[in-house]
N, C-alpha and C positions, 0 to 999 in steps of 0.2 A: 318188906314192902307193906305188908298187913299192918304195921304197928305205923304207919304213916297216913295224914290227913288224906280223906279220899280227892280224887285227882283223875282226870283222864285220861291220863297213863297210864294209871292203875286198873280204870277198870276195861280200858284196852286190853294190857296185857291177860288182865283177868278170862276175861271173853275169849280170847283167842287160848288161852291155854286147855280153859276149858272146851271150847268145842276140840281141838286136834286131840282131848281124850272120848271125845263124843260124850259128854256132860252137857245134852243139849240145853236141859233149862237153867243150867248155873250160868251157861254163858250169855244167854238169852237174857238173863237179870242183869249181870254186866254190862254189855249192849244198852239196853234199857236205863240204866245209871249213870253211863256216859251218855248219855245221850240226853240227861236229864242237864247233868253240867253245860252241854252243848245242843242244845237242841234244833239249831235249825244247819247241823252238821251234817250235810245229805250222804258222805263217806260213811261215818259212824251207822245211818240209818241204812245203807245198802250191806254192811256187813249184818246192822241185824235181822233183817228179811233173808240174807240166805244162812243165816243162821235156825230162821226159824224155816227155809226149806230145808235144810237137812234136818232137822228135827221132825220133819213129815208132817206137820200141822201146814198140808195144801193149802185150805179154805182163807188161812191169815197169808200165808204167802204170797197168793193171790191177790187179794185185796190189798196189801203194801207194795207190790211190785205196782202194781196200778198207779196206786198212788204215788209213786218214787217215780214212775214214768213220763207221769204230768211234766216235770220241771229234767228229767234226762233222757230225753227220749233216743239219745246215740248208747246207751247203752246195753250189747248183747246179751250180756250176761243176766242181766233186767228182765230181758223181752224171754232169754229160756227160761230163767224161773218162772215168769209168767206162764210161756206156753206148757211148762213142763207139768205146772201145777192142776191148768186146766185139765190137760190129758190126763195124768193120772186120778183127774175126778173124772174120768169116764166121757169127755165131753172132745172127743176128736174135731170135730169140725172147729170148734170154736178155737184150737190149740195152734191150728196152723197156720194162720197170720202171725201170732206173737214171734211162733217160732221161723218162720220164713224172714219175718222181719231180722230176728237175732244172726239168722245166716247171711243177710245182705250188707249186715255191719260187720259180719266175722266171716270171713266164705270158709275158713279153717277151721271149724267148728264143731268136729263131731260127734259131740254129745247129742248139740240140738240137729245134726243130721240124722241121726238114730230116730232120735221123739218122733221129727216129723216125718220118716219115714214109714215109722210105726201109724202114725197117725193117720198117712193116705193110705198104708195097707188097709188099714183097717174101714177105709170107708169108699173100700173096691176102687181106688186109685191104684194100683200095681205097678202100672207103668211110670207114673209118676213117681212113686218111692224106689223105684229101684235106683236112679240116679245119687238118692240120700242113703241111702241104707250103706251102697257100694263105698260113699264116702266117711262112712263109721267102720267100716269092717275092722280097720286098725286097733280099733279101741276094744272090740268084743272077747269080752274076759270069759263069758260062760257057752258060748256058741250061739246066743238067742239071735244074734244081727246073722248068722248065717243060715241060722233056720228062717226066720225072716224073708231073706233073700230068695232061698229056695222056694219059699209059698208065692213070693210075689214073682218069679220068675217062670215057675209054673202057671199061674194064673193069664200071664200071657202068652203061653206056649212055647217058652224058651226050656225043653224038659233039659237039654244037655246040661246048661248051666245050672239048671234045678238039681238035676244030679250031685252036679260038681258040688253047690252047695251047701245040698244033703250032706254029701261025704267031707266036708269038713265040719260041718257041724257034729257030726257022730265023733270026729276025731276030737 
């Protein structure tokens, strides 16, 4: 493929090979290359915005999910990078529209049930994140949605369930 005129295929597959080894800025130039062949390709430009969120550069992911929203605005996975990107700038309030939005296009969602769960915990909404949170549990690989749970279900006086919890998050 290398020894071949460059092409949108190429630098498709390029991109995508490279991020699934987590080579975020080789695939981010890839992206970027096809998208120069093609550029008012808004597929090509929504892979490379969550390319550059997984890459952890919030501040740009941010600012392209915006602007990719202008002209898609049904799309979930759009509105979580968006609210995902806010929140992990520290900016809770501002994170849970994008992300409410993403769950009323996806209600199976639970990545952006987690964020926005986290998101009203943390801005003493409790009762409100527990409905989100409970709807991530599935997903929690290290226990934090269950610890989580346990603070926000304490905070309203549910200690039993704060227990319960607790004890599967220690497990």
């Amino acid at each position: 493929l290398a020894k071949l005129p460059p092409s949108l295929e190429f630098y498709q597959f390029s991109a995508e090979f490279y991020r699934n080894q987590g080579r975020w800025a080789d695939s981010i130039k890839a992206w970027e290359d096809a998208l120069r062949l093609e550029p008012a390709d808004d597929e090509i430009k929504q892979e490379l915005v969550a390319t550059i969120y997984m890459s952890k550069d919030f501040p740009r992911s941010e600012s392209m999910a915006r602007e990719l929203l202008v002209k898609n605005s049904n799309s979930p996975d759009l509105w979580f990078i968006l609210g995902d990107s806010i929140m992990i700038q520290q900016r809770p309030e501002e994170a849970i529209e994008p992300l409410t939005k993403a769950i009323r296009l996806r209600a199976d969602y639970p990545p952006a049930h987690a964020v926005l769960g986290r998101a009203l915990l943390q801005m003493d909404r409790a009762s409100e994140a527990i409905p989100h949170l409970k709807a991530a549990l599935s997903t929690d690989a290290d226990g934090s949605l269950h610890f989580q749970l346990s603070r926000a279900y304490q905070l309203t006086g549910q200690r039993e369930l704060a227990d319960q919890m607790r004890q599967a998050y220690q497990e």
